[in-house]
C-alpha positions as CSV (number, residue, x, y, z in Angstrom):
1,X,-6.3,39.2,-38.0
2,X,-5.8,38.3,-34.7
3,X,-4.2,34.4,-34.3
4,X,-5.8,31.2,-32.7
5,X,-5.0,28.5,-29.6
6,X,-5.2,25.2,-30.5
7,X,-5.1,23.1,-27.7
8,X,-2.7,19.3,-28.8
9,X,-3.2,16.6,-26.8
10,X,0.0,14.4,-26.7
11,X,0.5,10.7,-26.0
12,X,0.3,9.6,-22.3
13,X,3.4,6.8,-23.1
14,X,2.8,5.2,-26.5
15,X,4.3,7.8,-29.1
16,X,1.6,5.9,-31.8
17,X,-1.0,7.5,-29.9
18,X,0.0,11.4,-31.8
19,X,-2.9,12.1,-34.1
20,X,-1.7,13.6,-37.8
21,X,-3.6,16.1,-37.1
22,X,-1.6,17.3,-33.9
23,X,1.7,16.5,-35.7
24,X,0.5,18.9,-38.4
25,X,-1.0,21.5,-35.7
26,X,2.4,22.0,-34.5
27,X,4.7,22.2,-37.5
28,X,2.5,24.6,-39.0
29,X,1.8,27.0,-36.0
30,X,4.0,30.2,-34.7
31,X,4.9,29.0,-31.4
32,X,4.4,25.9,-29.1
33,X,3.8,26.5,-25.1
34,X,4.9,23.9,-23.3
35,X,4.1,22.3,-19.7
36,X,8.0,21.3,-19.9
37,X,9.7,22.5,-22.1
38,X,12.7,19.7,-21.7
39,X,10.4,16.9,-21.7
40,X,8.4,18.3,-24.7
41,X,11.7,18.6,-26.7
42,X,11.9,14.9,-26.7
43,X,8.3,14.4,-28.5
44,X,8.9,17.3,-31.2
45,X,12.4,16.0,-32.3
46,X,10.5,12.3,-32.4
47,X,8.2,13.6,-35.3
48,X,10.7,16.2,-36.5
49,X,8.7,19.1,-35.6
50,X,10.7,22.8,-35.3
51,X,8.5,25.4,-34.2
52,X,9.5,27.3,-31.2
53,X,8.7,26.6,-27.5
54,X,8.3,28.9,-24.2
55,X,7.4,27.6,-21.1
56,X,3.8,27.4,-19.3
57,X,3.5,25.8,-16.4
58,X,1.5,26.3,-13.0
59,X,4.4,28.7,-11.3
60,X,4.1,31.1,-14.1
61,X,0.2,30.8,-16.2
62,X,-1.0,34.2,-15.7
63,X,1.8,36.3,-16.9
64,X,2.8,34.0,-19.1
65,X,-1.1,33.8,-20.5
66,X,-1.0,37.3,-21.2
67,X,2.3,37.1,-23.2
68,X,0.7,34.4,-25.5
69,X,-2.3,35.8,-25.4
70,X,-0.7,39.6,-26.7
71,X,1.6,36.8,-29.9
72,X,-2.1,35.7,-30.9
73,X,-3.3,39.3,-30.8
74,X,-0.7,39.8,-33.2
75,X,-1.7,37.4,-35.5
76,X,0.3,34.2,-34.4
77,X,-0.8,31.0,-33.5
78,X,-0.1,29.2,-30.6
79,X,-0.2,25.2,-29.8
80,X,-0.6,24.2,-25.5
81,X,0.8,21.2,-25.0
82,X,1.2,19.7,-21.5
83,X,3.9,17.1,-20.2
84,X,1.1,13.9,-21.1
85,X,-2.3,14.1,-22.2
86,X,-4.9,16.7,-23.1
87,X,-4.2,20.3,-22.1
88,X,-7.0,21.6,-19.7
89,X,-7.5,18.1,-17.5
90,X,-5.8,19.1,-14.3
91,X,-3.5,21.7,-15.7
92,X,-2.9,25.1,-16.1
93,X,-4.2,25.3,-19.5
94,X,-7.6,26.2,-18.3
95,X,-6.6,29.5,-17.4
96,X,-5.2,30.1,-21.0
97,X,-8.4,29.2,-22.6
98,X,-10.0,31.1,-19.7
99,X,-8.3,34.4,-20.6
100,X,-8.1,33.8,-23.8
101,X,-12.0,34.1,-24.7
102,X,-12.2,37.2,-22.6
103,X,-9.6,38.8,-24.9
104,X,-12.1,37.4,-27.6
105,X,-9.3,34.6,-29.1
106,X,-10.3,31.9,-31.1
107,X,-9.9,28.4,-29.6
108,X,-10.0,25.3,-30.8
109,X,-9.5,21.2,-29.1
110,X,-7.5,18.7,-30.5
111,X,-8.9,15.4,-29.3
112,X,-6.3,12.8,-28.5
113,X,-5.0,10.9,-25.3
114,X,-6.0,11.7,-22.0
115,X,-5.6,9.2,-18.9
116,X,-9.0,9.8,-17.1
117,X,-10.8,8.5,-20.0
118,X,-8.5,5.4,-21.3
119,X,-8.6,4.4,-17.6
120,X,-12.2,4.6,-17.0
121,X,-13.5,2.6,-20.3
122,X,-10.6,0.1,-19.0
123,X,-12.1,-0.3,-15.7
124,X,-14.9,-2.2,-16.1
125,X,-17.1,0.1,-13.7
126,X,-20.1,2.0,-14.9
127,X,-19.0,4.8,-17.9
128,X,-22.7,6.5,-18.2
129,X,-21.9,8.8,-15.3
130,X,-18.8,9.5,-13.9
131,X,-16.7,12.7,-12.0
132,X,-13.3,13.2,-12.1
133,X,-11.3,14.6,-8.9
134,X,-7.5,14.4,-10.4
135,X,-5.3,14.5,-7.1
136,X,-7.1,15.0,-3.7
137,X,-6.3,18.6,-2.0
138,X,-2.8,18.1,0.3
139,X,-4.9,20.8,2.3
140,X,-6.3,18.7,4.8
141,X,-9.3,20.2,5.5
142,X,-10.0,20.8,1.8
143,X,-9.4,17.0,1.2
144,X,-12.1,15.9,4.2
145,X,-14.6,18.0,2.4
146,X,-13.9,16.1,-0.7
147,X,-13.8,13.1,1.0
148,X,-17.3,13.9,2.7
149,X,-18.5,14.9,-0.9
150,X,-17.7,11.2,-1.9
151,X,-19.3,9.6,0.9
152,X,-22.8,10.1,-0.9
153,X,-21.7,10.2,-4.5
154,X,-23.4,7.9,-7.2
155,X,-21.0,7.9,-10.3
156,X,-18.1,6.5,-11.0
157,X,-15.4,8.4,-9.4
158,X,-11.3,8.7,-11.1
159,X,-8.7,10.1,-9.4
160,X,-5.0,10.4,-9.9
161,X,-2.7,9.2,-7.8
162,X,1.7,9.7,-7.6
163,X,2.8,6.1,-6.6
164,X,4.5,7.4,-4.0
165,X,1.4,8.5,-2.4
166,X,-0.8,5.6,-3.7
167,X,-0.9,3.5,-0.3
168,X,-1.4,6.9,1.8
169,X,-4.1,7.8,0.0
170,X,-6.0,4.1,-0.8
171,X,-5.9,4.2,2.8
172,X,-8.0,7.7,3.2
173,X,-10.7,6.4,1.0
174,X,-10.9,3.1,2.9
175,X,-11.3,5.1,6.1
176,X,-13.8,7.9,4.9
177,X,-15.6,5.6,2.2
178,X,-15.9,2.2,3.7
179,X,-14.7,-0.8,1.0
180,X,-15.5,-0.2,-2.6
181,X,-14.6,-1.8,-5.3
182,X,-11.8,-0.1,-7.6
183,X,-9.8,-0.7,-10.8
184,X,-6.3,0.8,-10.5
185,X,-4.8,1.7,-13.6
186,X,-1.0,1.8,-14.2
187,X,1.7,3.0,-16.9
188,X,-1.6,3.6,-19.3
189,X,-0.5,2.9,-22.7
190,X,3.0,1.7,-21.8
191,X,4.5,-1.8,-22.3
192,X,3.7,-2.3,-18.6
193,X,0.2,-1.2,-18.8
194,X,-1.9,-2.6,-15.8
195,X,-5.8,-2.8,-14.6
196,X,-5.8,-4.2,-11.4
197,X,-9.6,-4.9,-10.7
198,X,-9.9,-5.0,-7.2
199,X,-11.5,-3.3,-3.6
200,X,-10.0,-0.8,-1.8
201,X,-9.0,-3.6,1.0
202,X,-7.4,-5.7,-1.6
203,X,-5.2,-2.9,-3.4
204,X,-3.8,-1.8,0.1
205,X,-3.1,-5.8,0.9
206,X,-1.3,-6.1,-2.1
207,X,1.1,-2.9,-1.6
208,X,2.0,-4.5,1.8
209,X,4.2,-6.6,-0.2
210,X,4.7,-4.5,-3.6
211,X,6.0,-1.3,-4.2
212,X,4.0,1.1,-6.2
213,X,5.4,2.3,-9.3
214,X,4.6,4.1,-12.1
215,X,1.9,7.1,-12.3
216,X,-1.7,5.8,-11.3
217,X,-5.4,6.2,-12.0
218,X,-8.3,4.6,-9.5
219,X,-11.6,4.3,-10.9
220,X,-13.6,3.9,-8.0
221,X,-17.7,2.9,-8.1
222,X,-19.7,5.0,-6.6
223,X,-22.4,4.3,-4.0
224,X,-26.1,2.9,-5.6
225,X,-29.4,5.0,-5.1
226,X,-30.7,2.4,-2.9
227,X,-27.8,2.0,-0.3
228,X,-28.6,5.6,0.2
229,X,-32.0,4.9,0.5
230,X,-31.8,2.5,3.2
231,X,-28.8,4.7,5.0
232,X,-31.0,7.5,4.8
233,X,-33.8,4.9,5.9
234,X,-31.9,3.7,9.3
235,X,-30.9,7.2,10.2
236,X,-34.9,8.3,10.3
237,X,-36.0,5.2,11.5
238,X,-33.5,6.0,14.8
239,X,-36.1,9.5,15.2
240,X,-39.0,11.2,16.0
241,X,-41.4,12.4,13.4
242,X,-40.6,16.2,14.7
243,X,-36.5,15.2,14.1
244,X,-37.4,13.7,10.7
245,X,-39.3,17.2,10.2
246,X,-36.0,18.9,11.1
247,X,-34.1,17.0,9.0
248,X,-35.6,18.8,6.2
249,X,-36.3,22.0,7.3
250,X,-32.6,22.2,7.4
251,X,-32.0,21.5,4.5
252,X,-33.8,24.3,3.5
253,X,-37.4,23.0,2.0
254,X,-40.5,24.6,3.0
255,X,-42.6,23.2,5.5
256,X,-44.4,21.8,2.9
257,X,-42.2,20.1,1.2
258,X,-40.5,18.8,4.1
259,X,-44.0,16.8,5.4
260,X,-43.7,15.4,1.3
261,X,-40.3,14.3,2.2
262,X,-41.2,12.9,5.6
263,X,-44.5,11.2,4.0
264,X,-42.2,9.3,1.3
265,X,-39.8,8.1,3.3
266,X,-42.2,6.9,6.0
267,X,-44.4,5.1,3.7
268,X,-47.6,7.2,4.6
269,X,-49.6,10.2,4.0
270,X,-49.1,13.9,4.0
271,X,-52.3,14.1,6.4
272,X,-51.2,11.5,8.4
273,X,-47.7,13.4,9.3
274,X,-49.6,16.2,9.8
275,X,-52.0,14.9,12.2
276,X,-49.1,13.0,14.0
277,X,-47.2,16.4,14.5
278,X,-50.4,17.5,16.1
279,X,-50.7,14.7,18.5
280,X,-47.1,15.1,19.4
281,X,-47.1,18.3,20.3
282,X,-50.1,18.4,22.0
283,X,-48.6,15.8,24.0
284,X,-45.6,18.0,24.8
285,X,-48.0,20.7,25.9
286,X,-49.7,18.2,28.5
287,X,-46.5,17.1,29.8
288,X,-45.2,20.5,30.5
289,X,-48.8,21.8,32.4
């Protein structure tokens, strides 16, 4: 019988946060992979746990997959743990789990602490929908096509953030995003524990004076259906109906559904952009004889 990956989630700071279950998981199992494995030495000797650890980080997840991967098809099971959190959430473990079902593995989640989640029910911003970005790209050009993503996006947005970085990067969503209002979450869990309700303005006043420390989360809101509305409103209001026509077309609708699109936002009838076109470029066609 072939063995099974368990995926541990392990405190983000406060030790109490270990489920039984995951203390269990990893006694009883063949072999613990580990983000680090130094830094995972420290939890296991806290809850007196002695199974075996190799190391799985991002430098080494495919070959390394493939070697846990062939221990399970012997019959052993494995426990991923990463450094802080849930394995999978910005981590190599995805890639484990990835390969792992096509080699027809068993896998199974163990819920527990994971920071994108404890810091958005802390923040106070709207829960029902939210995305998660972990760190932005240091590829610049992959980082402005993020950045342009956000620009229209409704939900709640989280993103993680090194505090040596924080300030540099508070400032990039300022300047792509405009002002927005943002919780920033530090040392989650820890005796320090902050939630700094604030705007993006305000958080890069107070670092003038502060120096960042500890590992961050920013839950940022996301822009509401009717600022879009009225952006979307000003920018057609600036053309002509043929432009607002375009507008759509390239966006790839039909011609049909474009004059629907047109219709709605101008507040009047499909015949009545239709006849308008008509007039418009029948006008064009006197102007050029």
């Amino acid at each position: 019988m072939q063995g099974k990956l368990y995926l541990c989630a392990t405190p983000i700071g406060n030790l109490e946060d270990m489920t039984f279950r995951a203390v269990r998981t990893l006694r009883e199992v063949d072999l613990i992979a580990a983000e680090d494995t130094r830094n995972s030495l420290k939890l296991l000797n806290h809850f007196e746990i002695k199974t075996p650890m190799t190391s799985y980080h991002e430098y080494n997840k495919i070959e390394k997959a493939h070697y846990l991967i062939a221990r399970m098809q012997e019959g052993k099971d494995v426990a991923l743990i990463t450094d802080a959190g849930t394995p999978g959430i910005s981590d190599p473990g995805e890639d484990l789990v990835r390969l792992a079902y096509e080699a027809g593995i068993e896998v199974t989640s163990l819920p527990g602490a994971c920071a994108c989640v404890t810091a958005l029910t802390l923040s106070g911003l709207p829960t029902r929908r939210f995305c998660f970005e972990a760190f932005l790209p240091t590829d610049k050009k992959e980082k402005q096509a993020i950045l342009e993503e956000l620009k229209t996006e409704t939900r709640t947005v989280i993103l993680y953030e090194a505090p040596h970085r924080l300030v540099k990067t508070l400032k990039e969503l300022q300047d792509a995003l405009g002002d927005r209002r943002i919780t920033l979450c530090r040392e989650l869990t820890k005796r320090h524990e902050t939630a700094f309700a604030t705007t993006l303005s305000g958080a890069l006043d107070f670092y003038e004076n502060q120096e960042p420390k500890g590992e961050c989360v920013i839950v940022m809101e996301g822009r509401t259906i009717r600022e879009l509305e009225e952006e979307r409103q000003k920018n057609w209001e600036e053309m002509d109906l043929q432009e607002h026509m375009d507008l759509y077309l390239e966006q790839g609708l039909s011609q049909k559904d474009a004059m629907k699109a047109v219709a709605r936002d101008r507040g009047i009838g499909k015949r009545d952009v239709y006849r308008m076109l008509l007039e418009e470029r029948g006008t064009e066609r006197t102007a050029g004889m």
